[in-house]
N, C-alpha and C positions, 0 to 999 in steps of 0.2 A: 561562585568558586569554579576554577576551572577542575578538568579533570586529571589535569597532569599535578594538582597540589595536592590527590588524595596518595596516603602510602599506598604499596604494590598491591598488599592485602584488599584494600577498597577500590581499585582500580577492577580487580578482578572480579569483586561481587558486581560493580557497576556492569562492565562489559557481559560476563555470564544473564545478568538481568536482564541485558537486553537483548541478548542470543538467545536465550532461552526460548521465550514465548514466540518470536519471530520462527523459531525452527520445529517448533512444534506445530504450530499455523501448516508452515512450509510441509512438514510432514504430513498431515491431516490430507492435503487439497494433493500430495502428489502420487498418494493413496488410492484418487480418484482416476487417475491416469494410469491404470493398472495392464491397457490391454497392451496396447503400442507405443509403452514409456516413450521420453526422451533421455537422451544420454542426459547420465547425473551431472556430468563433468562440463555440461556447459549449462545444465539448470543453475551448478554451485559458483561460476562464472557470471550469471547473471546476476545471482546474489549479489555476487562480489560488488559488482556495477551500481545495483539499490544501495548498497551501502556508498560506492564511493560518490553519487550522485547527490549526497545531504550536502558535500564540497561544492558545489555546483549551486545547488537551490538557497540554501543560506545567502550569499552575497546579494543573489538576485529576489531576495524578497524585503532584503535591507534599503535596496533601490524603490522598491513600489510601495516598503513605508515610507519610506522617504518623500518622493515624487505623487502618492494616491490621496494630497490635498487633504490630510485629516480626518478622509470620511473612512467612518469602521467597516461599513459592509462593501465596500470597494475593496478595501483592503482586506477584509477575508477570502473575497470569490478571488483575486488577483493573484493570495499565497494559496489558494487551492490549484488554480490554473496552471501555477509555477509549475507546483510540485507533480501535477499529472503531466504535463509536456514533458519535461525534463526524463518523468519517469517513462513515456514514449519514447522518448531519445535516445534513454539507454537501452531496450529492447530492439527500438530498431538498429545500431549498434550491430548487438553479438547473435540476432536471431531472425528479423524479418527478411532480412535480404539473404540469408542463408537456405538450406535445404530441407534444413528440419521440420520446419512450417510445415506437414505433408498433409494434416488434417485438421477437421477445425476443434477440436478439443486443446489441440497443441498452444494457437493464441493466449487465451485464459494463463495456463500453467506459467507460460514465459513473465507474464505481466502480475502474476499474483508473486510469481520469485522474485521480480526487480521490487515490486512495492515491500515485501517481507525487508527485503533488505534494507531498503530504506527506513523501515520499521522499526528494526533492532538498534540501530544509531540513535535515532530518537529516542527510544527508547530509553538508553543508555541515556542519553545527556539527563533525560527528568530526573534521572536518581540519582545525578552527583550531589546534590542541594541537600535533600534526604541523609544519602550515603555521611555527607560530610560533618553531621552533626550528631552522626551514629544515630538517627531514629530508625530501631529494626523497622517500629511499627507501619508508620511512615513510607517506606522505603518499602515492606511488605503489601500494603495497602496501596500506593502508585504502581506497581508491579503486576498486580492483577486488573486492575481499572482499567491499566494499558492492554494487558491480553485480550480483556475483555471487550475493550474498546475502539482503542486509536488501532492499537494493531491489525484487529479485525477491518476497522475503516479502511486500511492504506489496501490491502487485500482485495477490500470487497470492491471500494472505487477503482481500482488499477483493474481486476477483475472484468468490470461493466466494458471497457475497452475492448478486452483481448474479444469478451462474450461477442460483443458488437461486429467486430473482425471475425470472428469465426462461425455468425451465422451467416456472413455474406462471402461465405468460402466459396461456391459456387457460383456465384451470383460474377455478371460482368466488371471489367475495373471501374468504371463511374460509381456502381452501384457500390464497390466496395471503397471509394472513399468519400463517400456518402456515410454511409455504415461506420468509419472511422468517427467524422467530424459528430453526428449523432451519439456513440460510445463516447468518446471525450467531453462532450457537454456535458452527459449526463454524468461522467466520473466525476467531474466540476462541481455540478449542479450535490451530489450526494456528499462528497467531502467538504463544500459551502455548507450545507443545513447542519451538517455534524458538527462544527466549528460554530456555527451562531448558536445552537443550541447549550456549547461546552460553554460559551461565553456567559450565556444566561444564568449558567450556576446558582439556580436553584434545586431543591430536593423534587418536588415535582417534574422541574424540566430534565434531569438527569435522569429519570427512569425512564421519560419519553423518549428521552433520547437514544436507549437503550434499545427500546422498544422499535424504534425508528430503524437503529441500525441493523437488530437482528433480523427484521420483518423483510431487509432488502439482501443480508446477508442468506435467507433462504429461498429468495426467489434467484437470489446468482447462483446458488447450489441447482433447482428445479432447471435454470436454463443450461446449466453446465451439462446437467444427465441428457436434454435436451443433442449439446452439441456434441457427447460420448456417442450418442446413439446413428448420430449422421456419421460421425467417423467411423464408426462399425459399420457402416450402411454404403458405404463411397464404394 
């Protein structure tokens, strides 16, 4: 079912669902950028971009089902890879070539806004299925899975990038896109394991999974304080 066949009413729970957890994320991480913000008005810009950038990665992931010969783990590392370029594309966009970049804490923030946003879309689609057949439960239960889960992934892989980028803030421009292509592998590399693991869908593999993603989710926080403290420190 698409989304435009739910009435106005379930349209709104769909969309709020999936704003929600994305902007709470978004709040948490921009809490940590407390000394030398960025203007909001182009963090909430960025957003805008993650979100319109699911426009983008949809068709182009339609193609490498299509064209990636049948085989499943092709085709997972391929729509991981989409989905992290594209989300480079839109930072680079509205933020890397701009002025705001002035410290390396700044990377991170820009690249956790674009993936949130892209977050909340997705988001949003899993619960029209739910939504549409009225299971609060259902629809309560994908809701948090997401916060918990996909959300955090798009965050924390998009994250591994900006991190990547901002500890090669000083560092010469070879080394710094060295330091890119290393970050985006490994954005790849973290949003691929989460996605074979989701596929696995068993009760064991989901807590591992869990486990997996929190375990990387606080070494991105550990390297984040990491890159607050050089930009106090420039």
């Amino acid at each position: 079912m698409a989304l435009t066949d739910l009435d106005p009413a379930r349209i709104i729970f769909v969309i709020l669902g999936g704003l929600i957890p994305a902007l709470l994320w978004l709040w948490f991480w921009l809490k940590e950028d407390n000394v030398n913000p960025e203007p909001r008005w182009l963090i909430f810009v960025t957003f805008l971009l993650g979100v319109a950038s699911v426009a983008v990665v949809v068709p182009i992931q339609g193609l490498v089902h299509r064209y990636a010969g049948g085989n499943e783990s092709t085709m997972i590392i391929l729509a991981a890879a989409v989905e992290e370029i594209v989300k480079l594309g839109a930072v680079s966009i509205v933020a890397i070539r701009g002025k705001n970049l002035d410290e390396p804490v700044d990377f991170p923030i820009y690249f956790i806004a674009v993936a949130l946003g892209f977050a909340a879309i997705e988001n949003a689609l899993y619960l029209v299925n739910p939504v549409s057949v009225n299971d609060t439960t259902i629809s309560f239960l994908t809701g948090n899975l997401r916060f918990l889960g996909s959300t955090l992934l798009h965050a924390t892989a998009s994250a591994t990038i900006g991190i990547s980028m901002g500890l090669a803030f000083f560092k010469p421009g070879y080394i710094r896109k060295l330091y890119l292509v290393i970050g985006l592998a490994s954005a790849i590399a973290l949003h691929s394991v989460f996605n074979f693991f989701i596929i696995a869908n068993t009760g064991v593999t989901i807590l591992r999974t869990y486990a997996f993603l929190w375990v990387s989710a606080i070494i991105v926080m550990l390297v984040f304080e990491k890159l607050r403290r050089m930009s106090n420190y420039q």
